[in-house]
C-alpha positions as CSV (number, residue, x, y, z in Angstrom):
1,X,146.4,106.1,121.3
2,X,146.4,106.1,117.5
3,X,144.2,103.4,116.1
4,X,146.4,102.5,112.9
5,X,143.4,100.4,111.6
6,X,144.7,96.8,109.3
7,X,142.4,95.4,107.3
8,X,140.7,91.9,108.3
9,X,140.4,90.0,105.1
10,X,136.9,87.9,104.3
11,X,136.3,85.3,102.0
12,X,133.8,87.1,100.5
13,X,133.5,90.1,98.4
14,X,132.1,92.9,96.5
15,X,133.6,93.1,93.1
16,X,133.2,94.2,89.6
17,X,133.5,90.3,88.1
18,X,130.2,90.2,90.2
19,X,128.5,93.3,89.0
20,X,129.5,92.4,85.2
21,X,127.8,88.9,86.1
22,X,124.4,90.5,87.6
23,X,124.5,93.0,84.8
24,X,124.1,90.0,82.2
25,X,121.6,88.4,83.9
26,X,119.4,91.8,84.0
27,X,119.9,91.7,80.4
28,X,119.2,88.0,80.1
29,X,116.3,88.3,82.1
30,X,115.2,91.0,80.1
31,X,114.9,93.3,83.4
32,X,117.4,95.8,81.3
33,X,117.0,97.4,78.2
34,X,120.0,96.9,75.7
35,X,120.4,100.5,75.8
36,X,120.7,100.5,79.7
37,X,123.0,97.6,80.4
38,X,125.5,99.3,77.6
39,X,125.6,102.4,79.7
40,X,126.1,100.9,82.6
41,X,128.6,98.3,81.5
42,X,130.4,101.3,80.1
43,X,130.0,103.4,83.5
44,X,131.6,100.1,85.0
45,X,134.3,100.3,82.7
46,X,135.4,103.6,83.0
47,X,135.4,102.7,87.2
48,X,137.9,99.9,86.2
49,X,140.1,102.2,84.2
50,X,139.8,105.1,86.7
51,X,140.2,102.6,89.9
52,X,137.2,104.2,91.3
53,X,135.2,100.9,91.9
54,X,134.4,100.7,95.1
55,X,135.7,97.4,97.2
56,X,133.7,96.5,100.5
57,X,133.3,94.0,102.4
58,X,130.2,92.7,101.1
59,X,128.7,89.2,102.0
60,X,126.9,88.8,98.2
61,X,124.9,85.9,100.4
62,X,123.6,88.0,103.2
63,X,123.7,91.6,101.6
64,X,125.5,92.9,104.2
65,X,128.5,95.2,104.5
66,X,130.5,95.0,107.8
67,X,133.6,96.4,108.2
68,X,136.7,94.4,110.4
69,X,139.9,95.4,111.2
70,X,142.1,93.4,113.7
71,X,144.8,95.2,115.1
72,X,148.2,93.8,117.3
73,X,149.5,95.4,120.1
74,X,152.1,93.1,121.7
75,X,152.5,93.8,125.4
76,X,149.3,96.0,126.0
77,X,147.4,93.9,128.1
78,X,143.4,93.4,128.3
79,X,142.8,96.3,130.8
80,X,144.6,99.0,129.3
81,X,143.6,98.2,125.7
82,X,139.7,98.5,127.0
83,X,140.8,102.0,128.9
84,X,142.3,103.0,125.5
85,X,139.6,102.1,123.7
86,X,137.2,104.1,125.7
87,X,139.3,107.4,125.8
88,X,139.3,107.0,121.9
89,X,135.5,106.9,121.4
90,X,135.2,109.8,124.0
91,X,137.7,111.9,121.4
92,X,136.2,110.8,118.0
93,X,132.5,110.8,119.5
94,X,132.4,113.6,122.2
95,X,130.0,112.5,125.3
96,X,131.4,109.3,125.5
97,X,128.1,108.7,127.8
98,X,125.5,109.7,124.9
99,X,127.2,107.6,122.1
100,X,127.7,104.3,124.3
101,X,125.4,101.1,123.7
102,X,126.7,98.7,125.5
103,X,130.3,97.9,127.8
104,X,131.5,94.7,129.6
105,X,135.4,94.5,130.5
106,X,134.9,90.6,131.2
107,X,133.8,89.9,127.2
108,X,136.1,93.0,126.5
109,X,133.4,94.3,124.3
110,X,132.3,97.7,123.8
111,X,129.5,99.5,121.3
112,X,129.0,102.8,120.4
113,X,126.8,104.0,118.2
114,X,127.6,107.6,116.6
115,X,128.1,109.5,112.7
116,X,131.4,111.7,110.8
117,X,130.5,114.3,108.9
118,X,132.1,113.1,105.3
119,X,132.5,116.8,103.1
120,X,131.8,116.2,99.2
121,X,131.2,118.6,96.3
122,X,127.8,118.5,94.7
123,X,127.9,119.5,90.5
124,X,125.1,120.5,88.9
125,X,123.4,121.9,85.8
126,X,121.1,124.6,85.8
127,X,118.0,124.6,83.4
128,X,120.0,127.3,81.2
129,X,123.3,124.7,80.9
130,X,125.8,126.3,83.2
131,X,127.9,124.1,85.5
132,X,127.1,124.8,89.1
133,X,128.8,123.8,92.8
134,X,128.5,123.8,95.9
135,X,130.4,122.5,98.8
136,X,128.2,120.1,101.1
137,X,128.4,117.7,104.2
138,X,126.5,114.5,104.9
139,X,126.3,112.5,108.2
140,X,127.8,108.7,107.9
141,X,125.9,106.9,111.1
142,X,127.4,103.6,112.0
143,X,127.6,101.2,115.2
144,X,131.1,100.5,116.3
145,X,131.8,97.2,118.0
146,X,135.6,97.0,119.7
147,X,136.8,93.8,121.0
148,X,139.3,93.5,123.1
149,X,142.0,90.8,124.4
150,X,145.3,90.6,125.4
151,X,147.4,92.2,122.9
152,X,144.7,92.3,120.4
153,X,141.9,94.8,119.3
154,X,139.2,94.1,116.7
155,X,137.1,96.7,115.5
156,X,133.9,96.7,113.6
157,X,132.0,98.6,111.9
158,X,128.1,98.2,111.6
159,X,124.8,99.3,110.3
160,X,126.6,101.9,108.1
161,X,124.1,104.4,106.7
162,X,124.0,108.0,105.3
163,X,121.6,110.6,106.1
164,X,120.8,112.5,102.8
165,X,119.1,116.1,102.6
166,X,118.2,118.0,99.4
167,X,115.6,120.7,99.0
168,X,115.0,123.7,101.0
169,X,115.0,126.1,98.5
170,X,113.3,128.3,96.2
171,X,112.9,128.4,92.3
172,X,111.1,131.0,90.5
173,X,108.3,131.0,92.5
174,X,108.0,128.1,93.8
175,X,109.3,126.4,96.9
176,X,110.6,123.0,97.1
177,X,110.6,122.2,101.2
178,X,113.8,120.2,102.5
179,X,113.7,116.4,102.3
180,X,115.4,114.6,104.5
181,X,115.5,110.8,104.5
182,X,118.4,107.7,105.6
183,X,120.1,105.2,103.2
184,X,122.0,102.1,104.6
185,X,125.0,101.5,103.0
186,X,123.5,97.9,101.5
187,X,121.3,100.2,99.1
188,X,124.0,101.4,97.0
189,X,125.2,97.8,96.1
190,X,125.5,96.1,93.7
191,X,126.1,99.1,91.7
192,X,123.9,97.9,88.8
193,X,121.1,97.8,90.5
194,X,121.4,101.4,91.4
195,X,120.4,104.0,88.6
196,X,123.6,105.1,87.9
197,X,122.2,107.5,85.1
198,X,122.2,111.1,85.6
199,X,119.0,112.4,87.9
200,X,116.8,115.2,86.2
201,X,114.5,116.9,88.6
202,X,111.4,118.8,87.8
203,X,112.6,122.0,88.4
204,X,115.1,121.6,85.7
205,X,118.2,121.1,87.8
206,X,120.1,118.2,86.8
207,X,123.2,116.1,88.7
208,X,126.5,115.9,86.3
């Protein structure tokens, strides 16, 4: 089965209007240099202009990011919708039996808890100014709650979080040991509240 995943809408959301209206109460507030909220206001333009910005789900009350897609499937009853479901998470997952949390057919709930590997391209500058890259992989761990009915599947997405490594290497003569830490999803959001500047470290590498 091929899980064609529609999006539940909330009434809530992450969204640049809110970001621009936290911004100006950092600078308000005086939490924000001048300087700082102009860079980042420009940042959030260029986002806007781009259509980069990312939209999530994202409860501004609760500070939680929860993904939901409900999904039809008109004359697929309860009990083969549950099978499906199953032989899905043993295919994406792989030991269906080390990934599982918790199953009950009569609530037609089950929860797995597992990572993807999401590939992305890391740019940086050496100390000398040439542009550097290398091709890298981080784990995206999540809980996934299905819910089932007759004809109807809901899928959630929980506890979203990546695993972040950096280090491990030598420079010079000195070794910088690997680092290796997890960030929840929540973290990154609101964006103005994350340093969005570029990140210099000591050994003179910097991220573009």
């Amino acid at each position: 089965m091929i899980l064609c995943l529609t999006t539940y809408f909330h009434a809530y959301g992450q969204s640049l209007a809110h970001e621009y209206a936290l911004l100006n109460e950092k600078l308000k507030s005086e939490d924000y240099s001048v300087e700082k909220v102009r860079d980042m206001n420009a940042r959030l333009k260029e986002m806007e202009k781009a259509g980069t910005y990312p939209v999530l789900q994202y409860d501004t009350a609760s500070s939680d990011i929860t993904y939901r897609y409900v999904m039809d499937f008109p004359g697929i009853p309860k009990s083969i919708l549950y099978k499906r479901v199953k032989e899905w998470c043993a295919l994406k997952y792989g030991d269906f039996e080390t990934v599982l949390r918790y199953e009950d057919f009569e609530t037609g709930k089950v929860i797995v808890k597992g990572y993807v590997e999401i590939p992305y391209e890391f740019t940086w500058a050496e100390m000398f100014g040439g542009a550097m890259m290398s091709a890298n992989k981080t784990k995206c761990t999540h809980a996934l709650v299905a819910t089932v009915k007759d004809f109807k599947l809901k899928i959630e997405l929980r506890e979203v979080a990546y695993d972040i490594e950096y280090g491990g290497y030598m420079f010079g003569s000195t070794y910088y040991p690997k680092v290796s830490y997890t960030k929840s999803i929540q973290s990154f959001i609101p964006l103005v509240n994350v340093k969005l500047q570029n990140k210099t470290f000591q050994n003179g590498f910097k991220i573009i």
